[in-house]
C-alpha positions in Angstrom: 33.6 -8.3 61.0 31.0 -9.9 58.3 32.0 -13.3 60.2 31.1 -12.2 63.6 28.0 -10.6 62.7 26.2 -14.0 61.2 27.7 -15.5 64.0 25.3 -14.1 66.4 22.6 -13.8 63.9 22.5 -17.5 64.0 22.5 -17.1 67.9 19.3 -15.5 67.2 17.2 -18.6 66.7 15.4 -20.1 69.5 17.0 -22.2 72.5 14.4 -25.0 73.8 13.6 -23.7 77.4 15.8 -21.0 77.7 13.5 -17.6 77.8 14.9 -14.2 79.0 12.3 -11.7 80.8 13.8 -7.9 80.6 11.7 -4.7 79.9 12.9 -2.4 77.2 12.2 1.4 76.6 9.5 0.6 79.6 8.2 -2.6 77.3 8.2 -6.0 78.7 9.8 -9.4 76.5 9.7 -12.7 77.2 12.7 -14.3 74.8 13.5 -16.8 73.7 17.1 -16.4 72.5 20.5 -18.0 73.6 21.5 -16.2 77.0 24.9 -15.5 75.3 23.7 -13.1 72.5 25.2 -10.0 72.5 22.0 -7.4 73.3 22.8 -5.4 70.6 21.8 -8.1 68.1 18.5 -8.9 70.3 18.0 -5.5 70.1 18.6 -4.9 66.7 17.1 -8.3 65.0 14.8 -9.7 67.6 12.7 -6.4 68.6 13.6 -4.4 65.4 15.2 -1.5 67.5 18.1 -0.3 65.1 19.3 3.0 66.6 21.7 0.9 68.0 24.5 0.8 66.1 27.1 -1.9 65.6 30.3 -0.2 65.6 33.5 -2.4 66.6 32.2 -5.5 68.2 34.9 -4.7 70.9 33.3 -2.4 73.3 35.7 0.4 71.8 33.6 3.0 70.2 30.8 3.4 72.0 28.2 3.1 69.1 25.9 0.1 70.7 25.7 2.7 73.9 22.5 1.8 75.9 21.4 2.1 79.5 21.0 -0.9 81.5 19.1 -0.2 84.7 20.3 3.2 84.2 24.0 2.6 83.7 26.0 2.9 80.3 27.1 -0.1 79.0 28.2 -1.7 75.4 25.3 -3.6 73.8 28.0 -5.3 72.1 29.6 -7.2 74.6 26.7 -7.5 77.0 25.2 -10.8 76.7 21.5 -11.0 77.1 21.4 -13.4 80.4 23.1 -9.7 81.8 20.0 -7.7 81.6 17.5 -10.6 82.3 15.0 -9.1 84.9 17.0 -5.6 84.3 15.2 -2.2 82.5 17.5 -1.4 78.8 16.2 1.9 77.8 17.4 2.4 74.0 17.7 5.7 72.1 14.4 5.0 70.6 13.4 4.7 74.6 15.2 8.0 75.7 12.4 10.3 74.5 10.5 9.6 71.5 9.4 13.1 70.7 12.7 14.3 71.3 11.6 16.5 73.8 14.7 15.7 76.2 17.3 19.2 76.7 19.8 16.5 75.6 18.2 15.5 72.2 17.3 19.3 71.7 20.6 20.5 72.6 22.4 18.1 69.8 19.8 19.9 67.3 20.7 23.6 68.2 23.9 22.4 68.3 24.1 21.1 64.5 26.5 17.7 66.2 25.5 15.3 63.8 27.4 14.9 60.7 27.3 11.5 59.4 25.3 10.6 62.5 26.2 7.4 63.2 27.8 7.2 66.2 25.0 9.6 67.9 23.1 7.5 69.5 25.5 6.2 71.9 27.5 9.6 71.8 23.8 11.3 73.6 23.2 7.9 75.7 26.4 8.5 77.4 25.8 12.0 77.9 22.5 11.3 79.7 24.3 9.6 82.1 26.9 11.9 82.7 23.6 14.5 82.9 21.7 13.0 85.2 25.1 12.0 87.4 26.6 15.4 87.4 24.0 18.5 86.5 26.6 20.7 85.5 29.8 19.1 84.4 33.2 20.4 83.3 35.2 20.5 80.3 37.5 18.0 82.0 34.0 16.0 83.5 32.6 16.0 79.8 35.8 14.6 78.4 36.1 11.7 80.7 32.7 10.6 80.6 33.0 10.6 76.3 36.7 9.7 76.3 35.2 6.2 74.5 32.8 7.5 72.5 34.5 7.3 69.1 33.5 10.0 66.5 34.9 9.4 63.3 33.5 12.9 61.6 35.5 15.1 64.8 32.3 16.8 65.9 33.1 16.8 69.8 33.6 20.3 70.5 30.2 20.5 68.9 28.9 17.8 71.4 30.7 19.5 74.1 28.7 22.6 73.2 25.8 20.5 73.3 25.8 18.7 76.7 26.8 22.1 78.2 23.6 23.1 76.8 21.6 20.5 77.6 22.8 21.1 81.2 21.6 24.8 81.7 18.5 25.5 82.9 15.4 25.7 80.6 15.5 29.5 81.0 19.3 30.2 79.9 19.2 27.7 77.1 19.0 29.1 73.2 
């Protein structure tokens, strides 16, 4: 794990020529980084944005969740030439104040534990919210399926994106 990890923070030095336009959390970059970095580590060590977590490296756990022109995908194994010209919209990007149902929902909720794995746990869930307005049991568990939690909270963030998806009026 150490091994791949300076791996691709050597990737992070600059390539003559080769610059990468993409807008993040509504923010426009020009970089200049190797095409074939991971976005997770351009996120991460190029623009500072570390509530993306590095998890497995393997696109298994879900941790290094972000959106990419509105779809979930694995920071980890998305190389940056992948979201040239595209919109990435981070956790940091989701809503700030934490005024999102979602983010409010995981508070009432208590889901956090260790934390960790949240931000990608509540990045999938906005998709599966904004897809389907008022998902299942069933729904919920096949959008999260791999979404790894390692502290065993999802009944809690079942509870959660139920929550999230009632009305402002019925919510707690």
């Amino acid at each position: 794990m150490v091994k791949r990890y300076w791996t691709h923070k050597q990737k992070l030095g600059k390539v003559a020529g080769e610059m990468t336009s993409l807008t993040v959390n509504r923010k426009k970059y020009e970089l200049d980084v190797d095409p074939t970095t991971p976005l997770l580590w351009v996120l991460r060590e190029k623009l500072q944005l570390t509530g993306t977590k590095f998890g497995c490296g393997m696109a298994l756990c879900g941790a290094c969740t972000v959106h990419l022109n509105g779809e979930a995908v694995r920071s980890c194994v998305t190389p940056l030439s992948r979201a040239a010209g595209k919109e990435v919209v981070t956790i940091e990007g989701l809503s700030p104040d934490l005024a999102r149902p979602l983010q409010q929902a995981w508070i009432t909720e208590d889901v956090p534990q260790c934390g960790y794995c949240q931000s990608g746990q509540i990045m999938a869930a906005a998709v599966l919210l904004r897809e389907n307005s008022n998902p299942s049991d069933t729904d919920i568990d096949d959008c999260m399926t791999g979404n790894i939690c390692r502290c065993g909270t999802y009944q809690r963030i079942r509870r959660a994106i139920h929550l999230a998806a009632k009305p402002k009026t019925e919510r707690k």
